[in-house]
N, C-alpha and C positions, 0 to 999 in steps of 0.2 A: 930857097925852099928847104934846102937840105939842114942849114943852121935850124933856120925857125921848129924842124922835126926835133931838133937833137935836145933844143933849149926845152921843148913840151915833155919829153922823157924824163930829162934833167927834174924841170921842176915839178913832175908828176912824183918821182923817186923821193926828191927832198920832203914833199908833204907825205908821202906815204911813212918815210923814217921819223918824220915830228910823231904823225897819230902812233905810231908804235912805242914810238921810247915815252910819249904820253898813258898810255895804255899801261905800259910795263911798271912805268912809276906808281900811278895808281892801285895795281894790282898790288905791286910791296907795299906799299903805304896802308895799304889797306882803307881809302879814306869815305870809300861808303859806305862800309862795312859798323854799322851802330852792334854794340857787344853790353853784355851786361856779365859782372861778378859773381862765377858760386867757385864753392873752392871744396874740395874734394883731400879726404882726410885719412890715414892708417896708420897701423901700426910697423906694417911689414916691411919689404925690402920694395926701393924705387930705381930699381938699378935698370941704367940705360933712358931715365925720363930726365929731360932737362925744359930748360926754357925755350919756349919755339917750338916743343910738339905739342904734334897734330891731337885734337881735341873729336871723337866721331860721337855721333849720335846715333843707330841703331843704323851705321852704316856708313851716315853724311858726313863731311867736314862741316864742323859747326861751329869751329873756334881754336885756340890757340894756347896755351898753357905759359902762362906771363911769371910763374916763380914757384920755382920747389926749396921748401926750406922746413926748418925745424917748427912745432910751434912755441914760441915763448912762456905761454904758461904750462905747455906741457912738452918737457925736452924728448921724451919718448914717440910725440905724436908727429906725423910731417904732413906735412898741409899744402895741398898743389893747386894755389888759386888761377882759374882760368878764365879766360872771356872766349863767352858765347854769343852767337847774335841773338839778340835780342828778339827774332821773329819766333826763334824756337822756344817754346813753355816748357819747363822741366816740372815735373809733379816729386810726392813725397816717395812715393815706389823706385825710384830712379837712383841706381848704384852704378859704380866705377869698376875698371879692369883696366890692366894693362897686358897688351899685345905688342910684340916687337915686331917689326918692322923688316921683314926679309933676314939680308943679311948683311946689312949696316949695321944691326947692331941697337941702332935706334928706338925706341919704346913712346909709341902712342897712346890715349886715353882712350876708352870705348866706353862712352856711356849707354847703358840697358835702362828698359821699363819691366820691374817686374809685376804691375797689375796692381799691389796688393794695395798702394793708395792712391788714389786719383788726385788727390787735393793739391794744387798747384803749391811750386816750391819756389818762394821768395828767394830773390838774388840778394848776396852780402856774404861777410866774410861773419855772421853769428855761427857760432858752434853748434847752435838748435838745427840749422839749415844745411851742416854741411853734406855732402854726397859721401856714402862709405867708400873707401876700394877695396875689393872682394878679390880675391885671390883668383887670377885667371886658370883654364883648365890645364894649360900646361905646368902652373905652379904645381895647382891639387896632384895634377901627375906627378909630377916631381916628389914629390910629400910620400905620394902612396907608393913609388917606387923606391925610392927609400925605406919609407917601411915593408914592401916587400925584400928588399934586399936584407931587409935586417930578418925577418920571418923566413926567408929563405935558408941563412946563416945558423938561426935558430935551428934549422928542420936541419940542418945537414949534420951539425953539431949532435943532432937527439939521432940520427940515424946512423953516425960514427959510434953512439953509444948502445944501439940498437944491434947492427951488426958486429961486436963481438963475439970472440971463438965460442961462447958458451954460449949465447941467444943462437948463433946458428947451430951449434950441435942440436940444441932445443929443436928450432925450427926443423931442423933434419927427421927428429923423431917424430915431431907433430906430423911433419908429412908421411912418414912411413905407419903411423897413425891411422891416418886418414886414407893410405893407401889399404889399411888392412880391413879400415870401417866400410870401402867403396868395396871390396871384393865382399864382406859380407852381408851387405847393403846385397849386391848381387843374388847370393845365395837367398836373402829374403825375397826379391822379387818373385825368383821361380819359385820356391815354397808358397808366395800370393797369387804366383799365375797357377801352379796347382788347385789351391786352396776357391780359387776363383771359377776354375774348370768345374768342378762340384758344385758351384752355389745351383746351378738348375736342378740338377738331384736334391738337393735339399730344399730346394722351392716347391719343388712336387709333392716332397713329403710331408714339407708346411701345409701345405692347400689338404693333402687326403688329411694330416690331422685335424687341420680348423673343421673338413668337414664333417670326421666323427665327431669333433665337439659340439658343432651345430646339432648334429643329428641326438647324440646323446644329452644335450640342453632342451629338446625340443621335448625327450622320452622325460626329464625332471618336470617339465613346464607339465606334463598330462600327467605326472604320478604326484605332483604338488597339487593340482586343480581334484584329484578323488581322493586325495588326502583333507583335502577342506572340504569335501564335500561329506567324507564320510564322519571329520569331527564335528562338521553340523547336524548330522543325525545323531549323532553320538552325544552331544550337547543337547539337542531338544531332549529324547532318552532320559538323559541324567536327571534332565529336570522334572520329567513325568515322573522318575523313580521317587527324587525327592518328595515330592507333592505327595504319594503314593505311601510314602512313610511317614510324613508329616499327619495324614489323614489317620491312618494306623495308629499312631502313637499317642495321636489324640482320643480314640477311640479306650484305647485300653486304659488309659487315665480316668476317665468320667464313667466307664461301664467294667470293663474286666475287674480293675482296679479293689475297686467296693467289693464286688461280689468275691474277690479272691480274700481281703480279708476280714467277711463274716466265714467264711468256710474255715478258715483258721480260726477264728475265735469258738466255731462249733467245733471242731475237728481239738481244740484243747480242752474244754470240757469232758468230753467223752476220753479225753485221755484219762482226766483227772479221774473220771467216775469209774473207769478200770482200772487205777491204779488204789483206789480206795477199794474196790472189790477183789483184788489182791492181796491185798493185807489182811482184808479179815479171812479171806482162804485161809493163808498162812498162818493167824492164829486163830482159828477156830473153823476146820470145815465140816464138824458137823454140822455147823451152824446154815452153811449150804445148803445143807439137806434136811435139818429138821427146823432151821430157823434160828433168832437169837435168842437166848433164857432170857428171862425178863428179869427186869433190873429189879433190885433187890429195894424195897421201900426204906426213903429217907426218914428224916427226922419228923415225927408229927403223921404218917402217914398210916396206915393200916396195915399191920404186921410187922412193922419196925422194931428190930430188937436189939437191944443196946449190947453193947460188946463186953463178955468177962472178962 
């Protein structure tokens, strides 16, 4: 009983060591594992990726990186053809990174989706198809730390030329400057806090003067209102005057007019008729008083007598 136990352990052991080292073979061999060709492409540095790393998809192991090498038609380009399994679909959005591996040393593929094409991406080694690799964040760090370090270098360089004995003697007077500007910054404030203690007094005085000026706009508003009221009487007036001389002026035209001058043309007559009895005064006034001689007979007349 005790053999037949030991032979059942024995041979329970042997089969369990076949399934295993069966298993294990498999597992390296990889032989169920169906993979299809994309091959992944840059320009930059592939340090630490060889043959045999690990291949991820947005996390998974998905495959295997079967050769890094230059490309033939372009010695600048290197080209990391991988096999992936075939269940996994890579679309045209789909870019490369490399991530290192702890601290082996080691450098795996990370493949990302970034969204922006959906359209499934054909396996093959055409150049149309192949995956970029993008510069992982540590690289970008690396880059921007370097160029921090060089803008740091810069800045210390411009602040060695900043802090010279003359910028700071400068800087010493600007400050005593600004010391002297804050003490009478000072002195302005309490001259505003003064000046500010008074705004109610003179708010007071604003208000009593707005309100003589209301009040004295209110005395223009009633001495403009009998000022138009008294050039409206004063305007009707003018015009009754007008009319009033219009009438007149017509009047003396058609009636004074005529009668003033027949009196002038009587009034020069009777000048003329004084003025002709004037004359004969002057030469002859007996003539006044007894009359004129009578005129001496012409030619042909009755008593005419011819001259010796």
């Amino acid at each position: 009983m005790g053999k037949d136990s030991h032979a059942l352990v024995t041979g329970l052991f042997m089969v369990t060591l076949i399934v295993s080292i069966v298993v294990i073979v498999i597992w390296l061999s990889d032989v169920e594992r169906q993979t299809q060709t994309y091959v992944a492409a840059t320009r930059g540095s592939v340090t630490g990726l060889r043959t045999g790393s690990t291949v991820y998809y947005r996390g998974i192991d998905v495959g295997k990186v079967s050769a890094v090498r230059f490309d033939t038609n372009d010695p600048s380009m290197i080209v990391v053809p991988m096999e992936v399994d075939d269940r996994v679909q890579l679309n045209h959005g789909v870019y490369a990174t490399l991530e290192f591996q702890g601290v082996t040393g080691l450098t795996q593929i990370a493949l990302k989706d970034s969204g922006d094409n959906p359209e499934p991406l054909p396996s093959g080694s055409s150049p149309d198809t192949r995956i970029p690799i993008k510069p992982s964040f540590i690289d970008r760090l690396s880059v921007a730390g370097e160029d921090t370090v060089n803008e740091t270098h810069e800045l210390m360089l411009r602040l060695n030329q900043l802090l010279d004995k003359n910028n700071i003697q400068q800087m010493k007077q600007i400050l005593s400057n600004i010391e002297a500007a804050t003490s009478r910054f000072s002195a302005l404030q309490n001259s505003a806090d003064k000046a500010l203690a008074q705004v109610p007094a003179l708010t007071a005085d604003a208000r009593h003067a707005l309100s003589e000026v209301n009040e004295l706009t209110d005395e223009f508003k009633q001495l403009s209102q009998q000022m138009r009221q008294e050039l409206t009487v004063l305007s009707r007036q003018s015009g009754d005057l007008m009319q009033t001389g219009a009438s007149v002026g017509q009047q003396l035209l058609q009636t004074t007019m005529p009668r003033a001058n027949t009196l002038m043309l009587q009034m020069q007559a009777a000048v003329h008729r004084f003025d002709r009895v004037a004359t004969m005064l002057e030469a002859d006034p007996q003539a006044f008083l007894l009359g004129a001689e009578p005129l001496s007979p012409g030619p042909g007349e009755p008593g005419f007598k011819a001259s010796q």
